[in-house]
C-alpha positions as CSV (number, residue, x, y, z in Angstrom):
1,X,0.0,0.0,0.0
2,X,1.6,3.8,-0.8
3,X,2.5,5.8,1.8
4,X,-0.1,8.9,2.7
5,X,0.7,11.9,1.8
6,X,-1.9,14.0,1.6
7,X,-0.8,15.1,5.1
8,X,1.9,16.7,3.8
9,X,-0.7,19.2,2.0
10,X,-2.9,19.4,4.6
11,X,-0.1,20.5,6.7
12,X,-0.3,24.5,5.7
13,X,-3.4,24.3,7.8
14,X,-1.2,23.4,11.4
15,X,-0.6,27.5,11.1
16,X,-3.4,29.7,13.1
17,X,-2.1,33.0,10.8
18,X,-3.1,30.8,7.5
19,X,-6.3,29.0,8.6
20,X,-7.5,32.3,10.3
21,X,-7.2,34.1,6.9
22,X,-8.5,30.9,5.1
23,X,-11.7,30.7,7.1
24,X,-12.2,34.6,6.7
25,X,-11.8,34.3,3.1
26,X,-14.0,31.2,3.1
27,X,-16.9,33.3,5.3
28,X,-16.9,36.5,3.8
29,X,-17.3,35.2,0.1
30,X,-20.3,33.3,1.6
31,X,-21.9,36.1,2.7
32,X,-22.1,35.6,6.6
33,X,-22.1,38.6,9.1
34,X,-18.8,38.8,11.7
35,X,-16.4,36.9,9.5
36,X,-13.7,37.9,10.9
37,X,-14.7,37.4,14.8
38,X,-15.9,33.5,13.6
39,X,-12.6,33.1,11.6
40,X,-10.8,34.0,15.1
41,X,-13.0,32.1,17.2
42,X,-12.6,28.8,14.7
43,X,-9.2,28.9,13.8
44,X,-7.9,26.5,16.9
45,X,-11.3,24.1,16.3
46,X,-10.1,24.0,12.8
47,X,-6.9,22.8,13.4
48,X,-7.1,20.1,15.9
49,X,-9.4,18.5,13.8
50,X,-7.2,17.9,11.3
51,X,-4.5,17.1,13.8
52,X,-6.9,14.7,15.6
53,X,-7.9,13.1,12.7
54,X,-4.6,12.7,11.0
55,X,-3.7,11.2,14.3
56,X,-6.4,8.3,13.9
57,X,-5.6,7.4,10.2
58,X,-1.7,7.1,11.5
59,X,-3.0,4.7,14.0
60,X,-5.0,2.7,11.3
61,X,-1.7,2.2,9.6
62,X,-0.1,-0.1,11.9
63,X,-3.4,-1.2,13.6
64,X,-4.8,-4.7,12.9
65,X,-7.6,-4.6,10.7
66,X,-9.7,-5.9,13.1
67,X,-10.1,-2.6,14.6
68,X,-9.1,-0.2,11.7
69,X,-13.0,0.7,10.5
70,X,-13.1,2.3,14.0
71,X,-10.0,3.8,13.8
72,X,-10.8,5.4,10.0
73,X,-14.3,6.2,10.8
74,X,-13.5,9.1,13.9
75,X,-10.8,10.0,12.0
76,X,-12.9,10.5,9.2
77,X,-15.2,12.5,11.2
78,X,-12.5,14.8,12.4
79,X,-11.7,15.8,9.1
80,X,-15.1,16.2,8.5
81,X,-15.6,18.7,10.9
82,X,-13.0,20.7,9.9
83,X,-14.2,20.5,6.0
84,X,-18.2,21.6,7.9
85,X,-16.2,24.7,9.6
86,X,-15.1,25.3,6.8
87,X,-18.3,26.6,5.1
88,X,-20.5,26.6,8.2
89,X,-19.2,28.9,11.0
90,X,-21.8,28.4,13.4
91,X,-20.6,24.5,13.8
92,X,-22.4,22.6,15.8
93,X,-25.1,25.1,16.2
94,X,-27.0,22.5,18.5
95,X,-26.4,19.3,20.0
96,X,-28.5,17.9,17.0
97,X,-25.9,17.8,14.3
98,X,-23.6,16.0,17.0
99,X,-25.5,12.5,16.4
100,X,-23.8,10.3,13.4
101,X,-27.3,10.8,11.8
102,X,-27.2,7.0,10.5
103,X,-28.8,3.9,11.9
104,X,-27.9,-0.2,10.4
105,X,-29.6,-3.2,11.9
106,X,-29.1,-3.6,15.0
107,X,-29.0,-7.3,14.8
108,X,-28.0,-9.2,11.8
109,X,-29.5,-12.1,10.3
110,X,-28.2,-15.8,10.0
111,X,-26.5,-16.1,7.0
112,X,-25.4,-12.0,7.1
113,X,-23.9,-10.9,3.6
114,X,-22.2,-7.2,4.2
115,X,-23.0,-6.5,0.8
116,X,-26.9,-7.2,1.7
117,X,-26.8,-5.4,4.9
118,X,-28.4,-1.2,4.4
119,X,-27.9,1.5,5.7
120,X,-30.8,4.4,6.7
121,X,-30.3,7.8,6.9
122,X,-32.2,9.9,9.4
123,X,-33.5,13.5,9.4
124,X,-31.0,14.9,12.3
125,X,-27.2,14.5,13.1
126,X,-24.1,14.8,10.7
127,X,-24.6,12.7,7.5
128,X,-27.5,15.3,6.8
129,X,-25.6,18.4,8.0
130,X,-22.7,17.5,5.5
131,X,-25.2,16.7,2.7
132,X,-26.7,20.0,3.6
133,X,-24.1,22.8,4.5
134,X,-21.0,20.8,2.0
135,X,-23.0,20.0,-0.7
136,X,-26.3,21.7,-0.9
137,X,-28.1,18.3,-1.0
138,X,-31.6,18.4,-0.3
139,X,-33.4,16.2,2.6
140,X,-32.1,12.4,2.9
141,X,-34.2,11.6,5.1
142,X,-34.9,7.8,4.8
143,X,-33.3,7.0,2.1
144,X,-31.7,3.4,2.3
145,X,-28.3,2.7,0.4
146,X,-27.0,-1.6,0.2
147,X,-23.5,-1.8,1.1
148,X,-23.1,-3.3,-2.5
149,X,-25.0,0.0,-4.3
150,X,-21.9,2.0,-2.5
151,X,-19.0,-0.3,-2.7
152,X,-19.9,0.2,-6.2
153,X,-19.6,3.7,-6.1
154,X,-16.0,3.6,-5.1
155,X,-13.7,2.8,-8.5
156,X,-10.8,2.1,-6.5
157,X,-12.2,-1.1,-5.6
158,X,-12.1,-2.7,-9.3
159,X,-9.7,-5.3,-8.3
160,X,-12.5,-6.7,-5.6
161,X,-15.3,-7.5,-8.6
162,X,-13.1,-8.9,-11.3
163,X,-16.1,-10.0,-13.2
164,X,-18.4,-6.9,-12.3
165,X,-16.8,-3.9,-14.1
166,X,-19.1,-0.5,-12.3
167,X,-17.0,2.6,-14.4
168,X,-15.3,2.9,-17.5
169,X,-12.4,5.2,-17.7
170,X,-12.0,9.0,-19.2
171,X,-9.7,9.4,-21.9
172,X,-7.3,12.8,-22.1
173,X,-6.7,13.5,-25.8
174,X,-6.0,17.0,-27.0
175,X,-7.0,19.0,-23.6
176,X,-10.6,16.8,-24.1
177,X,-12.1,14.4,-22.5
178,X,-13.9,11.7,-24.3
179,X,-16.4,8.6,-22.7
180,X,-16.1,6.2,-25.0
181,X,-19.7,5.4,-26.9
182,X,-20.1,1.5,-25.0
183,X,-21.1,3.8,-21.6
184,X,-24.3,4.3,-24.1
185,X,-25.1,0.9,-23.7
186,X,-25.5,1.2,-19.9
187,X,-27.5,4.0,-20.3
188,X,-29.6,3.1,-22.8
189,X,-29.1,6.7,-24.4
190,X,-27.9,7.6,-27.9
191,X,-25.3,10.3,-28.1
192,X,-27.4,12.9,-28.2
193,X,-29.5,12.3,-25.2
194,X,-26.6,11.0,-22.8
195,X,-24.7,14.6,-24.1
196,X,-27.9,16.3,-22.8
197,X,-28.2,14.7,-19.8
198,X,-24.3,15.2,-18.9
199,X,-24.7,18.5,-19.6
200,X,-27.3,19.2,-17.2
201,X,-26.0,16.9,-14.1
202,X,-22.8,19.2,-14.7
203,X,-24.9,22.0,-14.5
204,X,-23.3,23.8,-17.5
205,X,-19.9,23.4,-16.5
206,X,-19.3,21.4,-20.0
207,X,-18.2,23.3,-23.0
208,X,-17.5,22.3,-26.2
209,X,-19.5,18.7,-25.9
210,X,-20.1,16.7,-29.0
211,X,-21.0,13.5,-29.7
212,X,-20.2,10.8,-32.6
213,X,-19.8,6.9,-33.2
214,X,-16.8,7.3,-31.1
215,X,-18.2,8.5,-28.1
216,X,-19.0,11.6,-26.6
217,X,-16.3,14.4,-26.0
218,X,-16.5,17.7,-24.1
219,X,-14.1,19.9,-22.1
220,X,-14.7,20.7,-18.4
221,X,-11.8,23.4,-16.7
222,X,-12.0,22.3,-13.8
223,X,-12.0,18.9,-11.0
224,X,-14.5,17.0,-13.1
225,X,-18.0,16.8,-10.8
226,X,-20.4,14.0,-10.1
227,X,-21.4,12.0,-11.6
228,X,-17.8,11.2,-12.4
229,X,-15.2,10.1,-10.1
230,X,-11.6,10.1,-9.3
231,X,-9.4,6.9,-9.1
232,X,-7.3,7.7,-6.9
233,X,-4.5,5.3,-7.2
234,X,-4.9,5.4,-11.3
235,X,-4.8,9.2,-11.6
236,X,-7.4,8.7,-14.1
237,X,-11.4,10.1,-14.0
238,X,-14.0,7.2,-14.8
239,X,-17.7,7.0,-15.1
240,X,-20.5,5.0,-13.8
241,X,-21.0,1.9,-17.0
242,X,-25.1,1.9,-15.4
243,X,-27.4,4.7,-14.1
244,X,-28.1,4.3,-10.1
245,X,-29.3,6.8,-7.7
246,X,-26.3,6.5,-5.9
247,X,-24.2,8.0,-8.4
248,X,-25.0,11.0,-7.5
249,X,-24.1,10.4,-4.0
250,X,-20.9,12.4,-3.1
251,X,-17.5,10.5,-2.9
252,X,-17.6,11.8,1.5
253,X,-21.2,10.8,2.1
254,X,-20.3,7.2,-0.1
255,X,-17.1,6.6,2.3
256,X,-18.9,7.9,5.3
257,X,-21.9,5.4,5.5
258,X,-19.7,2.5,4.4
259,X,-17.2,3.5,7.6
260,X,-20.3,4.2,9.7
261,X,-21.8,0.6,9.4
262,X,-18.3,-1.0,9.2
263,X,-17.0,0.8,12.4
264,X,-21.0,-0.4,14.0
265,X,-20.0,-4.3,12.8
266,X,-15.9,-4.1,14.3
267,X,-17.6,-2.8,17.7
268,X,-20.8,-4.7,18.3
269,X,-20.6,-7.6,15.7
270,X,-17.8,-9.2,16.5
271,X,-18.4,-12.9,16.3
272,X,-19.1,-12.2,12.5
273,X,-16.5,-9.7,12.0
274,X,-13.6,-12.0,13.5
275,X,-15.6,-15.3,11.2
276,X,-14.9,-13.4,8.1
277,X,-11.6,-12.0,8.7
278,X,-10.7,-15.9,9.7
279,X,-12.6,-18.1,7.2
280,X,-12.7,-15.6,4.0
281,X,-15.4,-17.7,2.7
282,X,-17.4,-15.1,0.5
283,X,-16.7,-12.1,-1.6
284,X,-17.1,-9.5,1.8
285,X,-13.3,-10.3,2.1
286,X,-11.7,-8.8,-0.7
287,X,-14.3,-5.9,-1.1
288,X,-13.9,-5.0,2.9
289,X,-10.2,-4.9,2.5
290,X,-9.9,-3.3,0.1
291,X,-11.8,-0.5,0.6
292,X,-10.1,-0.5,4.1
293,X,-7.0,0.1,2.0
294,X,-8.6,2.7,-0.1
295,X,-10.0,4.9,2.6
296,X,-6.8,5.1,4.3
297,X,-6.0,7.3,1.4
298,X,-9.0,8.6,-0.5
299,X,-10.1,10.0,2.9
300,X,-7.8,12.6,3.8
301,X,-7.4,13.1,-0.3
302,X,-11.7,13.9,-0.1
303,X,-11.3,16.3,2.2
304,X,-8.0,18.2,0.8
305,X,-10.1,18.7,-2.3
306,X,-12.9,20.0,-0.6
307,X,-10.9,22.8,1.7
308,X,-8.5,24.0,-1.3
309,X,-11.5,24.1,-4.1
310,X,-12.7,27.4,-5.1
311,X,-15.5,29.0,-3.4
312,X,-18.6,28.6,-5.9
């Protein structure tokens, strides 16, 4: 597994004169009152969640996995907060947004397949409140994602469903992109209609975007937005090969209900959790352990893109 070194980015945030200015930057291009008193009074917050949660992920490293989810998840959640600061200086408000805001089954069935087991989100706590204040999502309240519908949201995670390809890489030609025309298949679009309907999910950040027996090319100046996604260890943008609704489920809302549920599982269902890390009878294995490996990296990288991007 590579080292992590998205620290050594995050690391111009460990100085109270740059994070003071960042957050008063961040405020006042938002539009809220007292900036600068709320940059001052969040600039220490800010930092130690970073340094907390950079301090949990370095204990993942050399943890057993047998307790890394709980490890990754609070350091997840550290970062997090930081990233909700960020654009929401009031953070936490009330004692509301504190909660995790996601409930599993409490109890899980004989024959439990992780992949089977869901995932409900509830009206309060802090999956809504980063859905809300980071991404302008509207209410998620009871909405019920599979652990399968968002292991197959993370591309990273090829290697674990050799037979079950979920995205089909972007190709770089000429400062274009271009989605090569099988992802019309999957969508059961011709190139017209899938141009259209990439063009408003991107909410007219696409320019130039034309569409032949080749495939469908366009030119986007920026981090390319849902419903692609990043591969992390690839360096390469990919889309979804099939339309889902959790494709438009931001990468940080995707990593924090899997950790959620998998931290809830290494803490209170431990006769299965130590069973599977033991026997590796099914496909949970791979997929578990992977994305294990993946979100010791694609975390921290998440939330460095979400501090550093431009203010919309």
């Amino acid at each position: 597994m590579a080292v992590i070194n998205h620290w050594d980015e995050l690391i111009q945030f460990q100085s109270a004169e740059y994070t003071q200015a960042y957050l008063k930057n961040r405020y006042k291009t938002a539009g809220y009152d007292d900036f600068s008193a709320k940059s001052y009074e969040n600039c220490y917050a800010f930092m130690y969640y970073l340094e907390h949660g950079e301090a949990y992920y370095r204990q993942a490293i050399q943890a057993p996995v047998s307790i890394q989810p709980v490890l990754l998840f609070y350091g997840f959640v550290h970062l997090l907060k930081a990233c909700l600061l960020s654009v929401d200086p009031l953070y936490p408000e009330t004692t509301s947004v504190l909660a995790h805001g996601v409930t599993s089954r409490k109890k899980k069935k004989q024959n439990y397949r992780f992949g089977e087991d869901e995932v409900k989100i509830q009206k309060m706590g802090l999956c809504a409140h980063l859905a809300n204040k980071m991404f302008q999502l509207g209410p998620l309240e009871g909405n019920k994602y599979s652990m399968q519908s968002l292991l197959m949201q993370i591309p990273e995670l090829d290697t674990a469903f050799p037979h079950q390809k979920h995205f089909i890489f972007v190709e770089e030609k000429g400062g274009k992109y271009l989605l090569p025309s099988k992802v019309l298949d999957g969508f059961h679009m011709t190139a017209e209609r899938f141009s259209n309907y990439l063009a408003e999910k991107m909410h007219g950040r696409l320019e130039g975007v034309g569409a032949d027996e080749g495939g469908v090319s366009f030119s986007c100046g920026e981090f390319l937005p849902l419903p692609f996604r990043f591969h992390l260890f690839k360096k390469q943008f990919c889309f979804p090969f099939k339309m889902h609704k959790e494709n438009d489920l931001p990468d940080i809302l995707v990593h924090y209900l899997l950790l959620y549920n998998l931290s809830m599982i290494s803490r209170y269902e431990t006769e299965w959790w130590a069973e599977l890390l033991k026997s590796r009878e099914t496909s949970d294995f791979p997929a578990i352990t992977l994305f294990l490996h993946t979100a010791m990296e694609k975390g921290p990288f998440l939330c460095l893109q979400f501090l550093t991007a431009k203010n919309e």
